[in-house]
C-alpha positions in Angstrom: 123.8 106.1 80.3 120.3 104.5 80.8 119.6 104.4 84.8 118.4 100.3 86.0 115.5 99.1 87.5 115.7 98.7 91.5 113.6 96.0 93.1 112.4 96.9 96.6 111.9 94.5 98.8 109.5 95.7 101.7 108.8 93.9 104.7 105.9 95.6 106.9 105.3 94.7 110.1 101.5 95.1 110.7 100.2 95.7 114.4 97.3 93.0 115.6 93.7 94.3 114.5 95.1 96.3 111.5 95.4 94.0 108.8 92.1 95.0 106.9 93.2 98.9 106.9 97.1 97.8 106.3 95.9 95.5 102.9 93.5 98.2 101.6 96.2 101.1 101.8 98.8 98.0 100.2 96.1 97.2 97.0 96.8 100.9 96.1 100.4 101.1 96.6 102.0 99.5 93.6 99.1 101.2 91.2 99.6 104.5 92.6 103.7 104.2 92.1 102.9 102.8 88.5 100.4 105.2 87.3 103.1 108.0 88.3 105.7 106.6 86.1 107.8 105.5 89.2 107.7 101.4 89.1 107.8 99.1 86.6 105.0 97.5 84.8 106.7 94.2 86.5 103.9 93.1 88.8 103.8 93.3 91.9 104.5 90.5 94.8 102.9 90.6 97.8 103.1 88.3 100.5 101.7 87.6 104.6 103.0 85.5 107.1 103.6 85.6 111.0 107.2 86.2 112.6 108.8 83.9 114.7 107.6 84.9 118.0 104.3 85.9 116.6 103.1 89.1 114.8 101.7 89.7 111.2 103.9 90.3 108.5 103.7 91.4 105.4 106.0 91.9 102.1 105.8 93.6 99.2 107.9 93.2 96.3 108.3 95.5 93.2 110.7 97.3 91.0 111.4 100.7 91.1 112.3 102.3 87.7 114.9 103.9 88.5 116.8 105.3 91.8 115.7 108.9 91.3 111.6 107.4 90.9 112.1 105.7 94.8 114.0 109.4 95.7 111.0 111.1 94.0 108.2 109.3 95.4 109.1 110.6 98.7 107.9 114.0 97.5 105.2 113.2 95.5 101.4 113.8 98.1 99.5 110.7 96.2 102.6 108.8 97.5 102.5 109.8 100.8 98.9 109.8 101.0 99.5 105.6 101.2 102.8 105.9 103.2 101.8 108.2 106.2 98.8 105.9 107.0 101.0 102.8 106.3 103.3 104.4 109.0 100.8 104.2 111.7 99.6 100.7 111.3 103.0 98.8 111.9 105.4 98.5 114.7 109.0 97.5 116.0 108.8 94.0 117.2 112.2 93.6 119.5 115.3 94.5 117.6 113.4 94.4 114.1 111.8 98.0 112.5 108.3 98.5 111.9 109.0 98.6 108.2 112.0 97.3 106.4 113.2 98.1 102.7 116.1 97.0 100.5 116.9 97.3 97.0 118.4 94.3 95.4 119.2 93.4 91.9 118.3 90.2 89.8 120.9 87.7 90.4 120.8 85.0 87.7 123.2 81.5 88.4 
C-alpha cells in the first residue's frame, strides 16, 4: 500500500527583533526538506501576522511525503541545521507553544 501525503501546518511564534534571522532560516526550510526527498513538490505557504494580544507570527504550510519523511527529517543534520536555530528564535506566549505543528488532510465538500 502506497503511504499519503501529510500537510503540516506550522505556526511559529517569532520573539520581537528576530524576524529577519527567523524568515532567512524559513526561505531554506521547505527547499532543504524537498531537495531531500521528504516534501512534496506542492509549494509551499507561508504566512505572518500578529496574535491577539500582540506578538509576531508566522505559518508555514507544506506537505510532507509521507509519515516516515516528517519521522526522518528529525534525524537528518541539514534538517536540523534550520530547526535548532528556528528553536531559539520563538517563544511561548501565555498558554500557546513557541511552535505549533499539525498534520491535516485535504478535506474536499
Amino acid at each position: 500500500m502506497a503511504e499519503t501525503h501529510v500537510i503540516a501546518v506550522c505556526t511559529f511564534r517569532v520573539k520581537a527583533g528576530a524576524e529577519a534571522e527567523f524568515e532567512a532560516l524559513l526561505a531554506r526550510h521547505w527547499k532543504t526538506l524537498r531537495g531531500l526527498d521528504l516534501a512534496t513538490d506542492r509549494p509551499t505557504q507561508l504566512f505572518k501576522g500578529e496574535e491577539n494580544g500582540g506578538g509576531r507570527v508566522y505559518v508555514e504550510v507544506f506537505e510532507w511525503l509521507s509519515e516516515a519523511a516528517s519521522t526522518r527529517a528529525h534525524e537528518l543534520p541539514e534538517v536540523l541545521a534550520i530547526w535548532e536555530p528556528m528553536g531559539a528564535l520563538v517563544e511561548a506566549r501565555g498558554t500557546k507553544p513557541p511552535m505549533d505543528f499539525i498534520h491535516v488532510s485535504d478535506l474536499a465538500l
